[in-house]
C-alpha positions in Angstrom: 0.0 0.0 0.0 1.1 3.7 -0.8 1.9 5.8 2.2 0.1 8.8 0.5 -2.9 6.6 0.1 -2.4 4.8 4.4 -1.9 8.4 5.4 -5.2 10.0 3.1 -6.9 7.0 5.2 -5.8 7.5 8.6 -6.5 10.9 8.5 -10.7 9.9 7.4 -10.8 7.2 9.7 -9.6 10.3 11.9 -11.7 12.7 10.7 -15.0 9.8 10.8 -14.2 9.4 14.6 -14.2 13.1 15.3 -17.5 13.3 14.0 -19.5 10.9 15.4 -18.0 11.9 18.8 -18.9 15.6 18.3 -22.0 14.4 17.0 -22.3 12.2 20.0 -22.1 14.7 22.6 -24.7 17.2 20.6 -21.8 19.3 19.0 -22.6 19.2 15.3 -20.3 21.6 13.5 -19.6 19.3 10.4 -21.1 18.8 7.5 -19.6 16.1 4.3 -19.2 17.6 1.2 -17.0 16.5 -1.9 -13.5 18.2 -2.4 -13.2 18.7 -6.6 -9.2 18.8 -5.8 -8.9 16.0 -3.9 -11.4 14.0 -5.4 -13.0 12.4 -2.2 -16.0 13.4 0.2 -14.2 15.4 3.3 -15.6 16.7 6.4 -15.7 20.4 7.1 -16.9 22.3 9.5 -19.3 25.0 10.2 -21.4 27.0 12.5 -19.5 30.2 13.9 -16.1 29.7 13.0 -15.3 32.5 10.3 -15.9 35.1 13.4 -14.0 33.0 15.7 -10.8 32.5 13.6 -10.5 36.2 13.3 -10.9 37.1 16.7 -8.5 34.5 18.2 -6.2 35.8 15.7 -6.8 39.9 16.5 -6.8 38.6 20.0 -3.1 36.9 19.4 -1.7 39.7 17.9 -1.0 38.3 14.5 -2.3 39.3 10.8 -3.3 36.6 8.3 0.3 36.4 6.9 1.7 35.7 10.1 -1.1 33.4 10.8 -0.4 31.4 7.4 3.4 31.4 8.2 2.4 29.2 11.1 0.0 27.2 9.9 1.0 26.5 5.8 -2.7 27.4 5.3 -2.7 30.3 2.1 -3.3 34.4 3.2 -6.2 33.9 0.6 -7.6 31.2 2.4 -7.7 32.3 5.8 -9.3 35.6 4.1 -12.1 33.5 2.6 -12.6 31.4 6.1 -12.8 35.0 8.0 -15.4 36.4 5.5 -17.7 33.0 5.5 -17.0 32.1 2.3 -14.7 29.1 2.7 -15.1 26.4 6.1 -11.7 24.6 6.9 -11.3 20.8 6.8 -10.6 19.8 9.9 -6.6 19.4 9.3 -6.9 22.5 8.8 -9.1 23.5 11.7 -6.6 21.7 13.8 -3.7 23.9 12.2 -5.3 26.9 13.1 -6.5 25.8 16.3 -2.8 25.1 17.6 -1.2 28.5 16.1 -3.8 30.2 18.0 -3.8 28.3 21.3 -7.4 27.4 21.1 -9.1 24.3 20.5 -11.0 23.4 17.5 -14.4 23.3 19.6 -14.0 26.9 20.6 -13.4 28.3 17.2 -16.5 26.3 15.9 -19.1 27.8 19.6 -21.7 29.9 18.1 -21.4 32.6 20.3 -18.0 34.6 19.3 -15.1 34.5 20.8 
């Protein structure tokens, strides 16, 4: 087996068990939806998380660039997931989460951070 292909299916099996637990304890943030690039149904989230992402970065002190320095996530896409128009698969959720010291589940609460 490829180790692209082992990896790709870690990361679902990953990604599968995320879900159901967050659907388990009520948190549904997450909706499936099929990636054109990739090819393959991913899991993204949803709910408040453009607002969030952009206040725990203001709140860190850091400006997109900075922000995609640290996480390998493009300026352009961090500026389409602060203005609603893009939702991050959760790799990149988790990216995001750890350059800003916060946890995935707090940038996807509904009330703001």
């Amino acid at each position: 087996m490829d180790i692209i292909k082992a990896q790709r299916e870690y990361i679902e099996a990953q990604q599968k068990f995320i879900a159901a637990l967050m659907k388990n304890q009520g948190m549904v943030f997450y909706e499936n939806t099929y990636d054109e690039e990739l090819g393959e149904e991913t899991i993204v989230f949803k709910g408040n998380i453009s607002a969030n992402v952009r206040s725990f970065r203001k709140k860190s002190g850091l400006t997109q660039a900075e922000l995609s320095a640290k996480t390998g996530v493009g300026t352009s896409m961090l500026c389409q997931i602060e203005k609603g128009k893009k939702v991050p698969s959760l790799g990149t959720a988790l990216e995001i989460a750890k350059a800003l010291g916060c946890t995935v589940d707090e940038l996807c609460r509904e009330e703001c951070a």
